[in-house]
N, C-alpha and C positions, 0 to 999 in steps of 0.2 A: 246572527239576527234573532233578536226576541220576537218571541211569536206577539201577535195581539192580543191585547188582555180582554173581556169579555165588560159590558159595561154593566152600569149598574140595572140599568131596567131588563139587560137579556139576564141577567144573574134572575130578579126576581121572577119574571116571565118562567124560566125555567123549571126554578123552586116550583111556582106556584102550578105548574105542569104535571111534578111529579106530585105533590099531594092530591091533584085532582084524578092520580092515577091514568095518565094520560101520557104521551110521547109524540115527538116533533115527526117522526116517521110514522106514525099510524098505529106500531105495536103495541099491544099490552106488554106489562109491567115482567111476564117469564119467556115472553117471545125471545125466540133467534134470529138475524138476520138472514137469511137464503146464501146458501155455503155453496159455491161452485168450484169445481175442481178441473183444470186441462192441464196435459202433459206434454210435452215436448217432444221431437224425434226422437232425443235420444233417451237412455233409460237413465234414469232417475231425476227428471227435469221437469219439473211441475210449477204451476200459479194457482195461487188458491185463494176468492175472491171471498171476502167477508164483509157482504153489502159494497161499502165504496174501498175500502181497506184492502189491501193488494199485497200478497206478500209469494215472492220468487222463491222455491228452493232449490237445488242442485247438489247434487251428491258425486263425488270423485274417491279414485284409492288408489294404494302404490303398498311397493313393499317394502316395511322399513325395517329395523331388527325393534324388539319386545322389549317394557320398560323391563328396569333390572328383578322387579317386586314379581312382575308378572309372566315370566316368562312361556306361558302356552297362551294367552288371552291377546287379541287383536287391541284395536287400538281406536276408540270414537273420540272425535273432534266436532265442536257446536261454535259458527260466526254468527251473529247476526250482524247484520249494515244499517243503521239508519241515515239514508243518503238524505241529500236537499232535494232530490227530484220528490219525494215522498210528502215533506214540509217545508218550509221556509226556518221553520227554528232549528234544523235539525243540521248539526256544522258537518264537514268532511272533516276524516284525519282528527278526531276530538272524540273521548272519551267519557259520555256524557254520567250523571249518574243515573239516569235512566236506559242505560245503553246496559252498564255494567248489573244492573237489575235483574233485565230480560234476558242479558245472556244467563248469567247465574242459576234462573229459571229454569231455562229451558236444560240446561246439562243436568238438573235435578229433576228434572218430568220425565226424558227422554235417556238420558245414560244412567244418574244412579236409580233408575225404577228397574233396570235389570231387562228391558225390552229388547233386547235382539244378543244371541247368542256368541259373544266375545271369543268363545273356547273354539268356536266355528272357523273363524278368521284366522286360527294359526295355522302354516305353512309348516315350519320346522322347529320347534322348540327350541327355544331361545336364541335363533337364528334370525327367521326373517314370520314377519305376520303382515296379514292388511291392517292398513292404517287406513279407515273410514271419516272423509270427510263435509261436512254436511254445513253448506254455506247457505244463509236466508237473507235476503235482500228483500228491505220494508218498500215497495212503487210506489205505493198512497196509503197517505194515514187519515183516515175517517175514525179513530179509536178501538178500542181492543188489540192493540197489535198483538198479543200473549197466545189469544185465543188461536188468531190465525196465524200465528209462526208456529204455534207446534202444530196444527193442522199439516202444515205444509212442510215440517219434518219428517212427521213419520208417515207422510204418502211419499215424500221423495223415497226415505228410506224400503217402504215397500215396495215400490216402483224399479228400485236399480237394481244391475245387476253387474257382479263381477267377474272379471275374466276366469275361465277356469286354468288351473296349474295341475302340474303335474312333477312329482319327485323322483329322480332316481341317482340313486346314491347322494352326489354331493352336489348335483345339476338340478337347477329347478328353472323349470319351462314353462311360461306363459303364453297362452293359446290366444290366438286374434278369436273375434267374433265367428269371420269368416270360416276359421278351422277345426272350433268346439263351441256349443251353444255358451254363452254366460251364464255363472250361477246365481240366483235369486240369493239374498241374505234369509240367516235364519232370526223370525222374529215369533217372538212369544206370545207380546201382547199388543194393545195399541193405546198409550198414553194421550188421555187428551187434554187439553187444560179449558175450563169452565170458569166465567170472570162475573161477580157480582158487585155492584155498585152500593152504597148506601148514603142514606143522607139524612138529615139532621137525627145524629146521633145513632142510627141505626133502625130509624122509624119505618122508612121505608128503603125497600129493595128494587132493584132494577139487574136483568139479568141482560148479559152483552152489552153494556154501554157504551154509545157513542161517543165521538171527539168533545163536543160541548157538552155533554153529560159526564165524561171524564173532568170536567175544568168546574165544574159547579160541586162536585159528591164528597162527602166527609170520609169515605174511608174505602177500601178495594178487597177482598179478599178470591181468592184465586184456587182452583181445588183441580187438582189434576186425576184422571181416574179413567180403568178403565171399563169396556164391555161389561164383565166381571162383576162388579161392584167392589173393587178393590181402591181404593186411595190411593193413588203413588207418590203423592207430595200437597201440601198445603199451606199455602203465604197467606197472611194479613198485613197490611198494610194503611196506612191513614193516621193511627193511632186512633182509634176508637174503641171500643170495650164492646165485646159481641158475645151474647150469652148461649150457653147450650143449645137451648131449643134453635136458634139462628142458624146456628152451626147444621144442626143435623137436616136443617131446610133445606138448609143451602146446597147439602149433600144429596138427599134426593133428587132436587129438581137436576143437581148435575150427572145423575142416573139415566136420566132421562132423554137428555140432552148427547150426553156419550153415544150410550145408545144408537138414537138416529143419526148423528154424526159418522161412527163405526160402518154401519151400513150403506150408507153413501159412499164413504170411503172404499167398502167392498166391490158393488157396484160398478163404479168408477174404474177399478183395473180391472174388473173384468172384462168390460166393455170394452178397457182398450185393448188386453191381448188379444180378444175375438177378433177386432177391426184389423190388428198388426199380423193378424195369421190371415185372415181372409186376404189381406193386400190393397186393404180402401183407404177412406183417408183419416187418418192419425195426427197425433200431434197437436200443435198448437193453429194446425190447420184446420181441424174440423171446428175450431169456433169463428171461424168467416163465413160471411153469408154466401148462401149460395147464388142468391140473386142481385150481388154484384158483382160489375168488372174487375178485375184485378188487373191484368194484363193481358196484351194485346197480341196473340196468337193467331197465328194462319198456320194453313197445311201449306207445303212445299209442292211448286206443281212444277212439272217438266217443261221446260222454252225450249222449241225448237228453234235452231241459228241458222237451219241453212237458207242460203237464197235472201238474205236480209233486204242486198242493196236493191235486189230486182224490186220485191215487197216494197221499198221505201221507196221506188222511182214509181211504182206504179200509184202510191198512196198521193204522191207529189204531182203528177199527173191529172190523175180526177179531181184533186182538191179545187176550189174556187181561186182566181185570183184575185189579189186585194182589192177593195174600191178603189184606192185612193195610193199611189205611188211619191213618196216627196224621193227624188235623187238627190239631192243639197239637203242640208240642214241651214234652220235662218239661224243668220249671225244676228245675236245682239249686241255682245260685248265679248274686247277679247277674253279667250276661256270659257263661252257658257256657247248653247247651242241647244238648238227645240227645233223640232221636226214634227210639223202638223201642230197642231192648236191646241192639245191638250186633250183631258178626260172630264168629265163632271166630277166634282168634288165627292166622295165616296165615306167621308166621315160625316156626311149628317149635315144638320144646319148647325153654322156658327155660335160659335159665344158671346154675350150683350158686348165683353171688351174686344172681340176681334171687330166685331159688326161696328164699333164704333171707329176703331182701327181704320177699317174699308173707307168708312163713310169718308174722316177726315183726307184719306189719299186722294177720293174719288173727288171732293170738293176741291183740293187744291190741283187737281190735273184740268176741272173745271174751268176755274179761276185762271190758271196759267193760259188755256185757251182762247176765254174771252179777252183775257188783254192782246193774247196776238193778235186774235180778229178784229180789237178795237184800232191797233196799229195800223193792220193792214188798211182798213178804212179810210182812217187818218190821212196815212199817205198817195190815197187814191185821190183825197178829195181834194187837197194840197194842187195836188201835179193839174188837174184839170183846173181848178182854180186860175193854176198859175197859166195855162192853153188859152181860159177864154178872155179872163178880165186881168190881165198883167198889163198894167199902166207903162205908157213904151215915153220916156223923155228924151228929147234929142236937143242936144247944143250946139249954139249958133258957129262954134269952129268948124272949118271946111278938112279938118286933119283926118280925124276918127268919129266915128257915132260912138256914143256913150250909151248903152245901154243898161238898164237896170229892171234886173229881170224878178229878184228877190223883195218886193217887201217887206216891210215889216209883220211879219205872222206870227201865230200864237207858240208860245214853248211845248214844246213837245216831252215829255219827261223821259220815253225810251225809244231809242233809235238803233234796228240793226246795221250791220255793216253792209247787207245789200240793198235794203234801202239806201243807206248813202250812197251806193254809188250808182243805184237805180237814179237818184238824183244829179249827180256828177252827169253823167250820159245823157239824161232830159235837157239840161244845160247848155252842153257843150251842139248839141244836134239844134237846139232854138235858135243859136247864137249865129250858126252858119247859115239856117236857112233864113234870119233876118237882114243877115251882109249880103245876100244874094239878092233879096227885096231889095235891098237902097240900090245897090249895085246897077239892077235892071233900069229903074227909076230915071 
């Protein structure tokens, strides 16, 4: 995934930032960003924060046998990782040419400046030595990764510590933690790398440049050095043309910069073995706040069991009994079943579409009502109708009376089955007690 390209008005905006000698975070033109450093439980496991810029170290060892050239010298190994979690441009499993760059760098700041004692690391001459290896994983890239991957080199490297061994004759023995302290590495010095920005042509400078100040600047140069005032390595890059006096600026302010950086770095493990011998808190714990939950701990308290059930008849006992007892539950339909009427609705008032929902339910249970009632009505007024004013014809034959008990009446559109036979049974009880009239007669 290509990253975003920067458009044309942030390009100018930006320019025209640096020649007003001015910066999108607030700094001037030789500021550092605020360099924090926390370490990990175990030893040589550090994150070292430069501004937003987040870069992991970890240090590991093992005992392999010595290259053939070198036979008494240990063995330093430099990864760095530019994951996706860090950028969106940055691929897995891909070698970028900015990947191949920064590693390059860094084994040229950190191993050939001769910073930690190689000759230290052998075990048996040309047998077995430590192989020291020093993995940096880029979290977030806000710019400078150079500065802050060797930062977090050579604090891992200060920070670890390796198992101690011991020789005898042809036996060589490696002690856990638990059975002989670890030994610290021996280091000399402490390489740092110092990163200068420039732009149109070299005009002006900017020291630690950011992600968007990296994508606007003409040219890079990079000065590694330490406490000392010693140099240990120096890149340019951009292709632009940097004259003496630039150079020897560049060199002081990164004097300067070393410097307080170094001493931070001091600091920094000081503080931690004080904390790790006193027995508080360490690691990558002491940067959580104290004034939040983490997790949800109780102390463990003793329950006594005995006498439970008496406890529980006596608790059942004095409790109140229910208001309200249903023994049945009402049938609505087969498979469902409600016991008592319910609770009051506990989520709140309805949604405008449920609420319309209701409405149209509550309307058509309405509606379905009043036609019953108009039914029932109907057929009240029918049957009496037919009691007081039912026109009675009789024919002049002496055989049968012909009664006609039905007129002609209005249609009716819906008729239940009880009604109908509320009507069959009105009928048939008229009809007898009219053959009893003529009969009597």
């Amino acid at each position: 995934m290509r990253e975003t390209p920067l458009s044309n008005c942030e390009r100018r905006f930006l320019l025209r930032a640096v020649q007003e000698r001015k910066r999108l975070d607030g700094r001037q033109c030789y500021d550092y960003r605020n360099v924090r450093i926390s370490f990990g439980a175990e030893y040589g496991s550090c994150i070292v924060e430069l501004g937003k810029t987040r870069v992991l170290g970890q240090v590991s060892c093992e005992l392999v046998p010595p290259k053939p050239n070198r036979a008494t010298e240990g063995i330093l190994f430099f990864n760095l990782e530019l994951s996706p979690m860090a950028a969106p441009a940055f691929e897995p499993g891909r070698q970028s040419e900015l990947l191949v760059k920064l590693n390059r760098l860094i084994e040229r700041c950190l191993r050939n400046s001769k910073c930690i004692d190689t000759e230290s690391l052998c075990v048996v001459a040309g047998e077995k030595v430590w192989q020291i290896r020093v993995d940096l994983h880029l979290l977030n890239h806000d710019g400078n990764i150079i500065d802050a991957a060797s930062i977090a080199g050579i604090v891992a490297l200060c920070h670890f510590r390796r198992p101690d061994v011991s020789v005898q004759g042809e036996e060589i023995t490696v002690y856990t933690p638990e059975e002989r302290d670890p030994v610290p590495l021996s280091i000399h010095h402490m390489p740092i790398c110092v990163s200068f920005a420039f732009f149109q042509e070299g005009t002006y400078l900017l020291v630690d440049p950011s992600e968007r100040e990296e994508r606007v600047m003409d040219g890079l140069l990079v000065i590694a050095m330490n406490k000392h005032d010693e140099i240990c390595t120096i890149q340019s890059s951009g292709g632009i043309m940097l004259l003496k006096d630039q150079v020897l600026r560049c060199s002081k302010i990164s004097a300067v910069k070393v410097a307080e950086i170094t001493e931070l770095i001091q600091k920094a493990l000081e503080n931690d073995q004080k904390v790790r011998k006193e027995g508080g808190k360490f690691g990558f714990a002491e940067s959580i706040p104290n004034q939040k939950i983490t997790a949800f701990k109780m102390e463990g308290a003793a329950v006594d069991t005995k006498d439970v059930e008496e406890q529980a008849e006596e608790i059942i006992t004095k409790a109140d009994p229910p208001s309200e007892v249903f023994t049945q539950p009402i049938l609505h339909t087969p498979g469902t079943a409600q016991i008592g009427e319910g609770i009051e609705n506990a989520w709140g008032d309805l949604e405008e579409s449920e609420r319309e929902e209701t409405a149209d339910e509550e309307g058509e249970t309405d509606a379905t009502a009043f036609e019953w009632e108009k039914i029932k009505m109907e057929d009240t007024s029918i049957t009496n109708e037919t009691e007081k004013d039912e026109p009675i014809v009789l024919s002049d034959s002496e055989e049968e009376e012909v009664v006609i008990l039905e007129p002609q009446a209005p249609s009716r559109k819906t008729r239940t089955q009880a009604n109908l036979k509320q009507e069959n049974t009105s009928k048939k009880t008229f009809n007898k007690k009219r053959k009893k009239k003529r009969v009597a007669h």
